[in-house]
N, CA, C and O atoms as a Tripos MOL2 file, in Angstrom:
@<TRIPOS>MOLECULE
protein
  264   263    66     0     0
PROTEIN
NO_CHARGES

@<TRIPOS>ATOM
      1 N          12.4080  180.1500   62.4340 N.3       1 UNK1
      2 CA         13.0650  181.3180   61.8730 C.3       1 UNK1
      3 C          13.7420  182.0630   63.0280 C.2       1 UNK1
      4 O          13.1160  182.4900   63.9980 O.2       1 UNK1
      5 N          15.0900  182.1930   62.8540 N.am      2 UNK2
      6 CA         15.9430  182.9400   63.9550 C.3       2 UNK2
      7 C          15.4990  184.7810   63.4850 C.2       2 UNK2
      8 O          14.8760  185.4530   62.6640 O.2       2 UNK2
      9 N          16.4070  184.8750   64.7720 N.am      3 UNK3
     10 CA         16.1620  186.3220   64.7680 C.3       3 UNK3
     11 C          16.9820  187.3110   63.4270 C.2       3 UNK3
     12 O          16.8310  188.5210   63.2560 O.2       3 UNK3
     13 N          17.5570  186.6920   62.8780 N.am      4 UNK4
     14 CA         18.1550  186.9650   61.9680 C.3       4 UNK4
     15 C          17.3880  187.4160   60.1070 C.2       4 UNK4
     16 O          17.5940  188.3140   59.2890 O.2       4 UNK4
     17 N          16.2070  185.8270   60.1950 N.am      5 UNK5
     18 CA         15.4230  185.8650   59.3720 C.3       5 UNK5
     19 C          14.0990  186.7620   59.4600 C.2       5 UNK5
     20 O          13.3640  187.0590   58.5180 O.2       5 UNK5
     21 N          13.9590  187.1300   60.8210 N.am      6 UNK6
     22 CA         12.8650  188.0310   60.4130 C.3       6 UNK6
     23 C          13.2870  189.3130   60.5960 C.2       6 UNK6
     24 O          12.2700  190.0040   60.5330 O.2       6 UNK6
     25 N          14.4710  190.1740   60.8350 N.am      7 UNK7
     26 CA         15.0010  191.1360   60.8250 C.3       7 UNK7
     27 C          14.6550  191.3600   59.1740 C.2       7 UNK7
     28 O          14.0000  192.3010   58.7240 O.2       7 UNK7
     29 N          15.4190  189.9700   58.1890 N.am      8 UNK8
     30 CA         15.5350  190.4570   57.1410 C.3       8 UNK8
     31 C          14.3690  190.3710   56.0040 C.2       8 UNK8
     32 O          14.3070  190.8580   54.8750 O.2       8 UNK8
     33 N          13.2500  189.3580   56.9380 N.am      9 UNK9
     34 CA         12.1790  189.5580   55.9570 C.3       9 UNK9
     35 C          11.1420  191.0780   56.2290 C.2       9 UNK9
     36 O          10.3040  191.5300   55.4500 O.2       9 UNK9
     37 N          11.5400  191.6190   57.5740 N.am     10 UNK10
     38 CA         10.6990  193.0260   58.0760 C.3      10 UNK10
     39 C          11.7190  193.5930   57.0130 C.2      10 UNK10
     40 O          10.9440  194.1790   56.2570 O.2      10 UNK10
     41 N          12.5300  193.7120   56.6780 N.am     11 UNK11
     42 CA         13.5850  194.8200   56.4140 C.3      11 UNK11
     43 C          12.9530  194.6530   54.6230 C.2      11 UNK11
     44 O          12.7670  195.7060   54.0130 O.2      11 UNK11
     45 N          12.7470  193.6880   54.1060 N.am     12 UNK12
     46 CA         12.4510  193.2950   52.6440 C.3      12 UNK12
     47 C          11.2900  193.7300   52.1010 C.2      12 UNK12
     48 O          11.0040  194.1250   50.9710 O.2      12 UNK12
     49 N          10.3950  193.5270   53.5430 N.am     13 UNK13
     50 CA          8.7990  194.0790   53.1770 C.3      13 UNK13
     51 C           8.7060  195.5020   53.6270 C.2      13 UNK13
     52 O           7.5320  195.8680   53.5780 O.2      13 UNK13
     53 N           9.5490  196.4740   54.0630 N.am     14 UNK14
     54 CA          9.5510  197.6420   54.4950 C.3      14 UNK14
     55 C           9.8490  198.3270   53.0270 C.2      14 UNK14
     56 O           9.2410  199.2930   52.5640 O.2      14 UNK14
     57 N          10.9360  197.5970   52.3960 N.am     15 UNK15
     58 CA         11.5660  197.9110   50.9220 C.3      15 UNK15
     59 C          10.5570  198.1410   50.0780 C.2      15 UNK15
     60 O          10.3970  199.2310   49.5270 O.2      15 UNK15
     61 N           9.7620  197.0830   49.9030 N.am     16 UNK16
     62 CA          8.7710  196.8290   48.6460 C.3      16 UNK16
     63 C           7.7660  197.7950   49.2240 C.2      16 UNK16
     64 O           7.3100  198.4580   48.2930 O.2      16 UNK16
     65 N           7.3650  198.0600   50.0940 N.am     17 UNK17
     66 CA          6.3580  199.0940   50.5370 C.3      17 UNK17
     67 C           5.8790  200.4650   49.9770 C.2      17 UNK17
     68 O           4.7430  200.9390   49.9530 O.2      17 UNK17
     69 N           7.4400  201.1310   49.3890 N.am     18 UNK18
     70 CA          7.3700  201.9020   48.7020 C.3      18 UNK18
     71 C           7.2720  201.9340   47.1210 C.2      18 UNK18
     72 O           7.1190  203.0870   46.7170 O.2      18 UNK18
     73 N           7.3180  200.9880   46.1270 N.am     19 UNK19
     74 CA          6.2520  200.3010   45.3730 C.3      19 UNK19
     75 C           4.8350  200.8800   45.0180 C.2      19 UNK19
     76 O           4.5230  201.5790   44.0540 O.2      19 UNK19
     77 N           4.0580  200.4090   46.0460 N.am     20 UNK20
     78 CA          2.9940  200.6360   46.5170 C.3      20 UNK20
     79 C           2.4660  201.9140   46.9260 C.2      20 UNK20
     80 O           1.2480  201.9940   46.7670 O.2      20 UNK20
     81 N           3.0770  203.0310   47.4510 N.am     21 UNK21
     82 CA          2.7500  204.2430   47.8740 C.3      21 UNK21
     83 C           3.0720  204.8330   46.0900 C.2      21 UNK21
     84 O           2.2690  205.6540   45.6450 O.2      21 UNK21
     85 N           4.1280  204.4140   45.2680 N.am     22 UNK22
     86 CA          4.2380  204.8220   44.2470 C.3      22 UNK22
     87 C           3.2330  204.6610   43.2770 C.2      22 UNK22
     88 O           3.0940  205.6730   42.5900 O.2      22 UNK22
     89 N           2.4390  203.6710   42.9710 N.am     23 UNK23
     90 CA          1.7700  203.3440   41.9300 C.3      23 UNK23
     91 C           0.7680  204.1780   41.7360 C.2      23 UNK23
     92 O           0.3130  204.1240   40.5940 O.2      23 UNK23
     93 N           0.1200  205.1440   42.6490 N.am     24 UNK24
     94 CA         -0.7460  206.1190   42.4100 C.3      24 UNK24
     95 C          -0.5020  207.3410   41.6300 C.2      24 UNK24
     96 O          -1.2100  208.3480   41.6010 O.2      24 UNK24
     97 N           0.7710  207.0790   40.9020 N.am     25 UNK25
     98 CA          1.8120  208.1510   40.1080 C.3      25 UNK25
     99 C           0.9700  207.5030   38.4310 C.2      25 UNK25
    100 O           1.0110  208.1400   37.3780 O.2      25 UNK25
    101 N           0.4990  206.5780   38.5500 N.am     26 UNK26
    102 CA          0.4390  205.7180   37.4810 C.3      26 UNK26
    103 C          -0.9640  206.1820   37.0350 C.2      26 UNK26
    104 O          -1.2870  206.0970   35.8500 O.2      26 UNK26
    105 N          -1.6620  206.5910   37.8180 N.am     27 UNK27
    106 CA         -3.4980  206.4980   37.0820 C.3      27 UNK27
    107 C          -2.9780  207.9460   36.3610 C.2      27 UNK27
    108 O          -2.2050  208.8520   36.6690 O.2      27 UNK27
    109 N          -3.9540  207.5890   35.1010 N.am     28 UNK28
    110 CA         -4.1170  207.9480   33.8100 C.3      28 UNK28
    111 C          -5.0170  209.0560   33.6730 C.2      28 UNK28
    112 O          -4.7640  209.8800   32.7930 O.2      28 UNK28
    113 N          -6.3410  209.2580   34.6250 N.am     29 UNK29
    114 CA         -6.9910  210.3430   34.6460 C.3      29 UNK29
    115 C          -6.5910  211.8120   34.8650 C.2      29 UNK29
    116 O          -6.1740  212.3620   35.8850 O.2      29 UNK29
    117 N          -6.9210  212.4810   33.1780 N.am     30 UNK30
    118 CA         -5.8380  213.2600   32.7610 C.3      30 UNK30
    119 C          -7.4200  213.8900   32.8070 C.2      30 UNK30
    120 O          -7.6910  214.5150   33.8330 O.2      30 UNK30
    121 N          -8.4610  213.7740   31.7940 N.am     31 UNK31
    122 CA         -9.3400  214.9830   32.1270 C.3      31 UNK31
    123 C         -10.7670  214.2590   31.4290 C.2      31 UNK31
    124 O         -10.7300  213.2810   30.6820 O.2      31 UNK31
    125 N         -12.0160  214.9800   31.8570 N.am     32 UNK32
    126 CA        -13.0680  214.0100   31.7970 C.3      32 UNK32
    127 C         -13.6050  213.5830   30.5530 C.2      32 UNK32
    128 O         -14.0800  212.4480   30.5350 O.2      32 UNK32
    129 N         -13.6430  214.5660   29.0250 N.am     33 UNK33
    130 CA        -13.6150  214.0290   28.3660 C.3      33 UNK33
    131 C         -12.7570  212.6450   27.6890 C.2      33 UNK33
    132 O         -13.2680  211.6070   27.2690 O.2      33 UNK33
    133 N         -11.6580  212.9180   27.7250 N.am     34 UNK34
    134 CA        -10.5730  211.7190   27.7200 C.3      34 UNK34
    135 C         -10.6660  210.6530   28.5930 C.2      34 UNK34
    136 O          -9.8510  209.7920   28.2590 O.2      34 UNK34
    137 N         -11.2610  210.3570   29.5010 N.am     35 UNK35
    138 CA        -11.8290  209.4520   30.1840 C.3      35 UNK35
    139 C         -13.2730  208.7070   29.4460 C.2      35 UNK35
    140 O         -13.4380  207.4960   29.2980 O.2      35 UNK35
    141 N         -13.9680  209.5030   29.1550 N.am     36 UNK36
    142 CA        -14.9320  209.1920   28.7250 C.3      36 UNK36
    143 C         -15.1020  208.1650   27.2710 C.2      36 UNK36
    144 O         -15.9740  207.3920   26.8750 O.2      36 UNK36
    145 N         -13.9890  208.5510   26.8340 N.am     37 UNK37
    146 CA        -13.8390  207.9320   25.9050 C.3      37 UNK37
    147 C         -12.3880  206.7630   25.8760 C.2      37 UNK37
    148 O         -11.8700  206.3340   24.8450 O.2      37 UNK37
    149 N         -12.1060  206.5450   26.8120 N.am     38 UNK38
    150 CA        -11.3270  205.5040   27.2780 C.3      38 UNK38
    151 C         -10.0770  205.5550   26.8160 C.2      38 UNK38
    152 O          -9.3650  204.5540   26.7350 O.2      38 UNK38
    153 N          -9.5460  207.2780   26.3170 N.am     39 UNK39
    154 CA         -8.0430  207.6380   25.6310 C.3      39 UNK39
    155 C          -8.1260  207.1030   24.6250 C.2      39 UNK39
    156 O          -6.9830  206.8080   24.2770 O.2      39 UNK39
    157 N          -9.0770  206.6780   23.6730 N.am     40 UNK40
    158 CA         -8.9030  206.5140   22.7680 C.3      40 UNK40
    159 C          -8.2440  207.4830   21.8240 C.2      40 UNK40
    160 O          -8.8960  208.5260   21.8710 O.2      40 UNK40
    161 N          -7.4090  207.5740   21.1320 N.am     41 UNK41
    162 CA         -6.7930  208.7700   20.2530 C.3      41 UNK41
    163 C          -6.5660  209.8640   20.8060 C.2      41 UNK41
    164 O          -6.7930  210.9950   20.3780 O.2      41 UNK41
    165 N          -5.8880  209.3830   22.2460 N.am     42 UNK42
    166 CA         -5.6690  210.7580   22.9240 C.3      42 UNK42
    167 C          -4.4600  211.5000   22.2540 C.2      42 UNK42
    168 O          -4.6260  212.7040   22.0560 O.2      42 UNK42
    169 N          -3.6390  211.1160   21.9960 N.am     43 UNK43
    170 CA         -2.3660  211.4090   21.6370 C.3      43 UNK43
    171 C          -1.9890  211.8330   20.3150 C.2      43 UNK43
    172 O          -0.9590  212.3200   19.8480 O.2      43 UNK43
    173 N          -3.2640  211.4680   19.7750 N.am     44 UNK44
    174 CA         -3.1970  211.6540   17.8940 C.3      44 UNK44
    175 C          -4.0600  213.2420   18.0330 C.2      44 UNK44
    176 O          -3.4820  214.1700   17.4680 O.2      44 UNK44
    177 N          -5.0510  213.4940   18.5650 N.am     45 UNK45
    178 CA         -6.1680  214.1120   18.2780 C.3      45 UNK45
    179 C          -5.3910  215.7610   18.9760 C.2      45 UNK45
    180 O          -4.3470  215.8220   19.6250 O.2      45 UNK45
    181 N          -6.1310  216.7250   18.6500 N.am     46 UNK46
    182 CA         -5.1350  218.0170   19.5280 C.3      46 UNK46
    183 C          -6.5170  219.0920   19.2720 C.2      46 UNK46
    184 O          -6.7960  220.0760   18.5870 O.2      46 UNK46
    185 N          -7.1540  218.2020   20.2950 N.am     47 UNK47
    186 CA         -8.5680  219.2740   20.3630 C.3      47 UNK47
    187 C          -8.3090  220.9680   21.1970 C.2      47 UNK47
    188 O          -8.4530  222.1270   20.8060 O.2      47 UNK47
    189 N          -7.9040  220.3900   22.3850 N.am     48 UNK48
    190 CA         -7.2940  221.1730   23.6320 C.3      48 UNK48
    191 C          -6.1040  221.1280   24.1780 C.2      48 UNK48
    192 O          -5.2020  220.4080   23.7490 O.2      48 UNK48
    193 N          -5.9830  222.0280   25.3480 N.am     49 UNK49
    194 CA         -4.8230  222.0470   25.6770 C.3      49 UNK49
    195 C          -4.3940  221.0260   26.8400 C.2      49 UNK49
    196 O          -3.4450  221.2750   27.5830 O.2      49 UNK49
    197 N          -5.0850  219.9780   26.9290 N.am     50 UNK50
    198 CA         -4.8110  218.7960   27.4960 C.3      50 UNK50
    199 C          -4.0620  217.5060   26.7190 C.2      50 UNK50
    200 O          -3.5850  216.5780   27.3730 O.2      50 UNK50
    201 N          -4.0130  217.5500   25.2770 N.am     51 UNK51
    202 CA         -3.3980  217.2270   24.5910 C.3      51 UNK51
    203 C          -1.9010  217.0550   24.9820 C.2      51 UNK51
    204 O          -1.3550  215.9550   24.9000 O.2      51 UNK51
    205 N          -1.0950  218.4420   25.5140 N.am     52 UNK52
    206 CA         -0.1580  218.5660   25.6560 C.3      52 UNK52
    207 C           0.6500  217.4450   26.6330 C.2      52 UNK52
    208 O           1.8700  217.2880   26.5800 O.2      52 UNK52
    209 N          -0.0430  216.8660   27.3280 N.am     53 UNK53
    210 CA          0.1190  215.7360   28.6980 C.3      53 UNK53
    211 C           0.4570  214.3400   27.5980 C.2      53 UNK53
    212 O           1.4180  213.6640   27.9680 O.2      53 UNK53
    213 N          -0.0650  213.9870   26.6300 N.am     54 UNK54
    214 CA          0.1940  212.9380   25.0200 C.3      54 UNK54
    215 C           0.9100  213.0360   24.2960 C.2      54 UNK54
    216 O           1.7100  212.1560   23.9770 O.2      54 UNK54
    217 N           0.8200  214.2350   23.7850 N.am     55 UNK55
    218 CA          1.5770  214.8420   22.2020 C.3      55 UNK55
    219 C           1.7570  215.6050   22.2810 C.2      55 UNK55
    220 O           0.9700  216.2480   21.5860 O.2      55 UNK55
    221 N           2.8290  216.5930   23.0660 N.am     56 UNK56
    222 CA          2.9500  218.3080   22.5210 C.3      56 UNK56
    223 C           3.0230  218.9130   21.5420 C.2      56 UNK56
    224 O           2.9380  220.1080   21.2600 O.2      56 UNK56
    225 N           3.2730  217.5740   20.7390 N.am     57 UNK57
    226 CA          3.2830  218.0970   19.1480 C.3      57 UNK57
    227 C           2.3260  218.3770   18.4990 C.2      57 UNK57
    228 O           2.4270  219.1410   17.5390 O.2      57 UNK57
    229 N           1.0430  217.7700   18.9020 N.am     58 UNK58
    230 CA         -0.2520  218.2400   18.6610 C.3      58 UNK58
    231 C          -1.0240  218.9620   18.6220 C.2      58 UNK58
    232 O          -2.1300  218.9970   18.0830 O.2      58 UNK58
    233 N           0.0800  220.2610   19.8080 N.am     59 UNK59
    234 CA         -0.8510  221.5230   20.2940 C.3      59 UNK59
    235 C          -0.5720  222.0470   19.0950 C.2      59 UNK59
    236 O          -1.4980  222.7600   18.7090 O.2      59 UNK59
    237 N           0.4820  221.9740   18.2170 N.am     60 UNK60
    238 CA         -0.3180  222.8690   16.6260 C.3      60 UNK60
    239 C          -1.2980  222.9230   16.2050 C.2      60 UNK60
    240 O          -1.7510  223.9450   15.6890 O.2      60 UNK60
    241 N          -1.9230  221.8100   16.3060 N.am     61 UNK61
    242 CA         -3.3940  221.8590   16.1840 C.3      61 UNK61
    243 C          -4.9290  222.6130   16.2460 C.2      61 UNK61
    244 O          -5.9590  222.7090   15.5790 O.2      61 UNK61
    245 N          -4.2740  223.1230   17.6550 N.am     62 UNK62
    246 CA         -4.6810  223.7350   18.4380 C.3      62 UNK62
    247 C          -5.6490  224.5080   17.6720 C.2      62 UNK62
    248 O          -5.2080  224.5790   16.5250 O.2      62 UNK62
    249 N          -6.9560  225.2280   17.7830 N.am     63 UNK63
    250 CA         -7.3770  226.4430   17.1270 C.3      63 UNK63
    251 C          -8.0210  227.2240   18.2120 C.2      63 UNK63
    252 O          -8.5100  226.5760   19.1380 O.2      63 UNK63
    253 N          -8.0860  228.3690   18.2360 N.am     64 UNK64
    254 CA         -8.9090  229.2900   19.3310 C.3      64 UNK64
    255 C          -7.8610  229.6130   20.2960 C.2      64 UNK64
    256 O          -7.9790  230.8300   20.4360 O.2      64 UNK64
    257 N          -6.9620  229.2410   20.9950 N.am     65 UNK65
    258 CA         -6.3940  229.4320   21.5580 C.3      65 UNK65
    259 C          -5.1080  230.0160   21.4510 C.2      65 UNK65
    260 O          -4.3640  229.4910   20.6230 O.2      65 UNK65
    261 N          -4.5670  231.2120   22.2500 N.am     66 UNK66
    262 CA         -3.1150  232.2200   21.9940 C.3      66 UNK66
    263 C          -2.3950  231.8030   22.7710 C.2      66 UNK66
    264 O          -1.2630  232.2750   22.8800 O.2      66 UNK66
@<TRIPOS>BOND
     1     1     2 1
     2     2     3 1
     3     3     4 2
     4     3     5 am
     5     5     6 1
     6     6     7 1
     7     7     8 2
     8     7     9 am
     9     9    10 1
    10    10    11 1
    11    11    12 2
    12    11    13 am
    13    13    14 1
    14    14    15 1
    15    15    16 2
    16    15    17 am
    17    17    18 1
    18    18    19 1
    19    19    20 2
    20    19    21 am
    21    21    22 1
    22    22    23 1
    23    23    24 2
    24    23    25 am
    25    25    26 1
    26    26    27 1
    27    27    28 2
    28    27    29 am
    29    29    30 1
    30    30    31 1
    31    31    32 2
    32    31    33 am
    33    33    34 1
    34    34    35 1
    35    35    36 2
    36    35    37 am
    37    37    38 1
    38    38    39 1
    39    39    40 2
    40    39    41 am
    41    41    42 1
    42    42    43 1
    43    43    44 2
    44    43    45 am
    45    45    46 1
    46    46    47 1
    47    47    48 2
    48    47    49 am
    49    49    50 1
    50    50    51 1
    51    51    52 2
    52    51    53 am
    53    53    54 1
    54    54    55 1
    55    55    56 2
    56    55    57 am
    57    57    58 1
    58    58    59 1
    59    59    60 2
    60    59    61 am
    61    61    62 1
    62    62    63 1
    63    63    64 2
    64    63    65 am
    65    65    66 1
    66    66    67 1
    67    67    68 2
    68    67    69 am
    69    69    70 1
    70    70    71 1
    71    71    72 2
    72    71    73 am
    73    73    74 1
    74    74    75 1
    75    75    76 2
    76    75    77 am
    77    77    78 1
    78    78    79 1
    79    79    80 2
    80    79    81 am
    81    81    82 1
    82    82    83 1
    83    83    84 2
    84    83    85 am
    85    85    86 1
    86    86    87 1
    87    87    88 2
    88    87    89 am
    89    89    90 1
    90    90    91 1
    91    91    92 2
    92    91    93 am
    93    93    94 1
    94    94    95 1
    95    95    96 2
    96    95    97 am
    97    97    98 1
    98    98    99 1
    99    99   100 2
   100    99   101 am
   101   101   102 1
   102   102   103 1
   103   103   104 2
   104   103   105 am
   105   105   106 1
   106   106   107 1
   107   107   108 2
   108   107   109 am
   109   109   110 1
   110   110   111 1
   111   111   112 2
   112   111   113 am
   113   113   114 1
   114   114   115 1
   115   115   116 2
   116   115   117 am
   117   117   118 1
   118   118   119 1
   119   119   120 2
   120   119   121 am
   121   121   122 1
   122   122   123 1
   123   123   124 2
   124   123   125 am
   125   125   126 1
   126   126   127 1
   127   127   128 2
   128   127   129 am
   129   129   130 1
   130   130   131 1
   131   131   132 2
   132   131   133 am
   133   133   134 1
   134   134   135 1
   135   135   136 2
   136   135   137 am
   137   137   138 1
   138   138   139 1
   139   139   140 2
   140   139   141 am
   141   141   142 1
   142   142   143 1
   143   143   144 2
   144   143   145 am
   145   145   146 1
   146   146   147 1
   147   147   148 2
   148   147   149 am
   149   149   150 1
   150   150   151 1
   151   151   152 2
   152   151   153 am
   153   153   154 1
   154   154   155 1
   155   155   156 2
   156   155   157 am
   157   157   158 1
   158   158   159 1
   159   159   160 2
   160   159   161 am
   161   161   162 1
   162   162   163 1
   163   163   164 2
   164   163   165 am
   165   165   166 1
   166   166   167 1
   167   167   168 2
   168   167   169 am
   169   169   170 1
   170   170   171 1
   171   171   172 2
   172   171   173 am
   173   173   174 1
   174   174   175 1
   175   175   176 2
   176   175   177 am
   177   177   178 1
   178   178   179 1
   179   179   180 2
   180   179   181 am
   181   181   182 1
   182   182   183 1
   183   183   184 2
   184   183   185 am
   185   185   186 1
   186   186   187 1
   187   187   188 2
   188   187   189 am
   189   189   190 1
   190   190   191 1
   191   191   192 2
   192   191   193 am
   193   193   194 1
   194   194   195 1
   195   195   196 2
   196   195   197 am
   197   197   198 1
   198   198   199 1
   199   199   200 2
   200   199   201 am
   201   201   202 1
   202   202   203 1
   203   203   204 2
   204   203   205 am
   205   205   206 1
   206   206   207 1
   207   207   208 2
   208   207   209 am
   209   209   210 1
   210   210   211 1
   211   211   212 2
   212   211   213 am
   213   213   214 1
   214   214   215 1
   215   215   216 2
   216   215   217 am
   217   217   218 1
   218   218   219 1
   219   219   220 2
   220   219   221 am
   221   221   222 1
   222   222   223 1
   223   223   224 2
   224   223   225 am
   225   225   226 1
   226   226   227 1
   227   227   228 2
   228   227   229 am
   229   229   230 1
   230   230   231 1
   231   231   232 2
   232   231   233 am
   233   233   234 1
   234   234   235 1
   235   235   236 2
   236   235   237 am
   237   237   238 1
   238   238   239 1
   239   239   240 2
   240   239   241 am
   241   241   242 1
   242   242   243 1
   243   243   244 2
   244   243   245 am
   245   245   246 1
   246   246   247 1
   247   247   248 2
   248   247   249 am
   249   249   250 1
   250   250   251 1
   251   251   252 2
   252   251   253 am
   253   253   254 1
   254   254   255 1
   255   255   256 2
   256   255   257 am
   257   257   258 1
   258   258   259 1
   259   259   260 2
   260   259   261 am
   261   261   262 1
   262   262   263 1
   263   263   264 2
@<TRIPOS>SUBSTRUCTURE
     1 UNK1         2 RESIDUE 1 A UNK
     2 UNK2         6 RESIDUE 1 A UNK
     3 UNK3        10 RESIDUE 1 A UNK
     4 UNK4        14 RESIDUE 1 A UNK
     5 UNK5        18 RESIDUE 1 A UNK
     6 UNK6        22 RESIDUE 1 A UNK
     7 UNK7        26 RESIDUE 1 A UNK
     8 UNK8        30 RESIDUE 1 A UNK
     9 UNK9        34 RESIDUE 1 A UNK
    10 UNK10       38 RESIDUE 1 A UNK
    11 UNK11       42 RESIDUE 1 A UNK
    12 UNK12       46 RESIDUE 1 A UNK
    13 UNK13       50 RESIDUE 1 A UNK
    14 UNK14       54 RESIDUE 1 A UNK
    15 UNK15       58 RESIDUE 1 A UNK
    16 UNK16       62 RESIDUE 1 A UNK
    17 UNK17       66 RESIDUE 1 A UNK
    18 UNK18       70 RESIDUE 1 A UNK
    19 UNK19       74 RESIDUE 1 A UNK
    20 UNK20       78 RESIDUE 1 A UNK
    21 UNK21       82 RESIDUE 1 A UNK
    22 UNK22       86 RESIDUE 1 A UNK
    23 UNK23       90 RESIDUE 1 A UNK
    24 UNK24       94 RESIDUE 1 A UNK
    25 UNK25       98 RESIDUE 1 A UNK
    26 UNK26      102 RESIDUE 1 A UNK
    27 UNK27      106 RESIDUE 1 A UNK
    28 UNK28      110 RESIDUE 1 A UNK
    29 UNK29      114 RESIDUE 1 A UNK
    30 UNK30      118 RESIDUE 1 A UNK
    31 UNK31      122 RESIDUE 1 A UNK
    32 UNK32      126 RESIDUE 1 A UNK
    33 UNK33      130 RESIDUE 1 A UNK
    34 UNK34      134 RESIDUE 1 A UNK
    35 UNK35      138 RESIDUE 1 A UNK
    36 UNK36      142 RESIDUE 1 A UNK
    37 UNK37      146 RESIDUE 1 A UNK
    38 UNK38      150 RESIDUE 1 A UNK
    39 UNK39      154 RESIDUE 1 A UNK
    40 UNK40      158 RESIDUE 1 A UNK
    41 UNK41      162 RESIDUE 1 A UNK
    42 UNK42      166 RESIDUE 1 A UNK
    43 UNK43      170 RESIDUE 1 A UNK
    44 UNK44      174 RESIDUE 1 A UNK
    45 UNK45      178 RESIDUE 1 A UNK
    46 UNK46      182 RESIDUE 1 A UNK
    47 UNK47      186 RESIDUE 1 A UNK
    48 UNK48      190 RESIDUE 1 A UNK
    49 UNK49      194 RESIDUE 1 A UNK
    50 UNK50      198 RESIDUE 1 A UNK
    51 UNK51      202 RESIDUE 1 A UNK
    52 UNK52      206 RESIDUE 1 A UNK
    53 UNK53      210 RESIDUE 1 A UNK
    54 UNK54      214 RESIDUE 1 A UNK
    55 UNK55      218 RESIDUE 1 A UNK
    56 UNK56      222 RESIDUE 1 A UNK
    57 UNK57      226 RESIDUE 1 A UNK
    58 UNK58      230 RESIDUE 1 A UNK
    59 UNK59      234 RESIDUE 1 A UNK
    60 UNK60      238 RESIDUE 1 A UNK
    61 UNK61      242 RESIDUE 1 A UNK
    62 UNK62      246 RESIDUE 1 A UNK
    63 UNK63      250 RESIDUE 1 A UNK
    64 UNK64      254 RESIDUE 1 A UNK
    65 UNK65      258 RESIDUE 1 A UNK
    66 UNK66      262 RESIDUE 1 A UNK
């Protein structure tokens, strides 16, 4: 491999690197009940105001809260 090819394979894996620093955008842990129950019907259900992160449409739901 000339000097050419590993310029461009450092330069390729420098690229994809950021990928990787991104994917921690991705976890799902929104709050502990909803964890607990593995999001099941997170998005349907509008217990709290964590709902709003699923369904904002749900916060009608809402009761107790102004």
């Amino acid at each position: 491999m000339n000097r050419y090819g590993k310029i461009c394979a450092l330069t390729a894996l420098m690229g994809f690197s950021n990928y990787a620093i991104a994917a921690s955008f991705q976890i799902q842990e929104q709050n502990a009940k909803d964890l607990g129950t593995a999001y099941a019907g997170a998005g349907s259900l509008g217990e709290d105001a964590s709902t709003n992160f699923y369904n904002p449409a749900a916060l009608t739901e809402v009761t107790g809260y102004n």
